[in-house]
C-alpha positions in Angstrom: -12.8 -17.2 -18.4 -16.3 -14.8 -19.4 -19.3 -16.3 -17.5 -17.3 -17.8 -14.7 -18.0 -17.1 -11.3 -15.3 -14.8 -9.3 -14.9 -14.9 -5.9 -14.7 -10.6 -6.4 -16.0 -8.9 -8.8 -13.8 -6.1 -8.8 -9.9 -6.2 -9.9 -6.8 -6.2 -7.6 -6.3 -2.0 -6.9 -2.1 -1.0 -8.2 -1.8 1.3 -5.4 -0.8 -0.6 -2.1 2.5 -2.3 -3.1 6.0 -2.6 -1.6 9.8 -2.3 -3.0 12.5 -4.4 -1.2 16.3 -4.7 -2.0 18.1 -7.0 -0.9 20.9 -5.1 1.2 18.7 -1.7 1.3 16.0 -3.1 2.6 12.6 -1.9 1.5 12.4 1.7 -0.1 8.8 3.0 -0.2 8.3 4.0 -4.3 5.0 5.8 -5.9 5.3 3.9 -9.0 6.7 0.6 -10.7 6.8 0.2 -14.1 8.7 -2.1 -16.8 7.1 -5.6 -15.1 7.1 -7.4 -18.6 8.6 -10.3 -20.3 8.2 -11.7 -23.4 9.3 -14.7 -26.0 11.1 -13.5 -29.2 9.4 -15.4 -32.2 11.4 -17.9 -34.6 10.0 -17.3 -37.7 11.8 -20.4 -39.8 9.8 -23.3 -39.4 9.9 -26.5 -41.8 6.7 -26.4 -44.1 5.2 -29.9 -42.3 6.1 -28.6 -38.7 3.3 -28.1 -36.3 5.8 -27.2 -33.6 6.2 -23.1 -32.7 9.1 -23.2 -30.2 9.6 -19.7 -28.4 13.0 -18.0 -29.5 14.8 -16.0 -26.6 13.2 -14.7 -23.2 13.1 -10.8 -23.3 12.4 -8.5 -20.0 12.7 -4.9 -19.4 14.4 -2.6 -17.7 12.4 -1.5 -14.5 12.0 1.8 -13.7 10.7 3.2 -10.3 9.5 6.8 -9.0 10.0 8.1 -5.6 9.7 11.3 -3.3 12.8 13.2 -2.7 13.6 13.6 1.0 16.4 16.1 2.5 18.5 12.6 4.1 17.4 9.7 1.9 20.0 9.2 -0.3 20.1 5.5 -0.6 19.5 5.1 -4.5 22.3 7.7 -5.5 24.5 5.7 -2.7 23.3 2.5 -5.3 23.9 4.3 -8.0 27.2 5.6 -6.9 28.5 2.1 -6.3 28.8 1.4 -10.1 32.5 0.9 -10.9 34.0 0.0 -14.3 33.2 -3.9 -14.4 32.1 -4.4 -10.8 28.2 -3.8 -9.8 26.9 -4.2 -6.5 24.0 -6.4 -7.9 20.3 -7.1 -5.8 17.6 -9.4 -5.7 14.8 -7.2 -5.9 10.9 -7.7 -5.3 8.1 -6.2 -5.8 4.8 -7.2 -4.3 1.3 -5.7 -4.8 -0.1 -6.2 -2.0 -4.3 -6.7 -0.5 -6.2 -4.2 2.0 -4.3 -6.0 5.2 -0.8 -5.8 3.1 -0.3 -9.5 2.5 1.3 -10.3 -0.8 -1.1 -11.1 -3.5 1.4 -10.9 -6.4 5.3 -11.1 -6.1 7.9 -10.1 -8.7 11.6 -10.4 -8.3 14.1 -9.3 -10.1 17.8 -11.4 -10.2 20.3 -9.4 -10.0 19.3 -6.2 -10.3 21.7 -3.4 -11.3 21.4 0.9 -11.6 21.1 1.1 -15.2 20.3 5.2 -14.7 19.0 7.5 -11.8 17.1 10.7 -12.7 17.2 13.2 -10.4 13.8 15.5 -9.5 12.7 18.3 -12.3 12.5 21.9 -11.2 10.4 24.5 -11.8 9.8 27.5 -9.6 6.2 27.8 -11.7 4.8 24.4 -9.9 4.6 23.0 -6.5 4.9 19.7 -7.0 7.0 17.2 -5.1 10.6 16.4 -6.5 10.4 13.0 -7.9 13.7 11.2 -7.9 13.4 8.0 -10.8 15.8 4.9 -10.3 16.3 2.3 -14.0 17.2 -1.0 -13.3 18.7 -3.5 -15.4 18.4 -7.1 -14.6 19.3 -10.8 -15.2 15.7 -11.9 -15.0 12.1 -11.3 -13.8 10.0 -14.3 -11.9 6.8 -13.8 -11.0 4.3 -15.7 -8.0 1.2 -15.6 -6.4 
């Protein structure tokens, strides 16, 4: 709340974080996005209601960006294991973590699918790193401190 006392007065930094799945183990990423959730609205309400009541519980796909390395082929292996109606699924999380990398924030993702992987863009003009991008679908995002 404004005026309140904080115990820093600077914010948590998004750069020192960690990526584990369940079987895989952790996978070192350099970026996480798609962390949301949100409540679809009911707009009916009886005229002498005061109640609002939430409608369904929405979250988004995640998608995550990594270096390509010459033997790291782990998320094309993941994606690879998608067959018609069977999906390896994994519990996924995601932690932000503080300057002696414990945990300050955790997200996990229940059963956690390869919705699409994206393999690096080329261009002999550049000489930037190939980036390799992983979409996951999911069954549900929790999040803890």
């Amino acid at each position: 709340m404004a005026g309140e006392k904080q115990e820093s007065p600077w914010p948590v930094p998004a750069f020192q974080f960690k990526v584990t799945f369940g079987s895989l183990g952790e996978i070192a990423f350099q970026e996480v996005s798609g962390l949301d959730t949100e409540y679809d609205v009911i707009e009916y309400r009886g005229g002498n209601s005061i109640d609002f009541s939430p409608g369904l519980k929405k979250t988004s796909d995640v998608t995550l960006k990594k270096g390509m390395f010459s033997n790291d082929h782990a998320l094309f292996d993941f994606f690879a294991s998608v067959k018609m109606n069977t999906v390896a699924r994994e519990t996924v999380t995601i932690q932000l973590l503080d300057e002696e990398h414990k945990p300050l924030f955790t997200w996990r993702l229940k059963n956690a699918f390869p919705k699409k992987v994206t393999g690096a863009s080329l261009n002999a003009k550049s000489s930037e790193a190939a980036i390799e991008e992983l979409v996951l679908a999911h069954e549900g995002l929790t999040m803890e401190k």
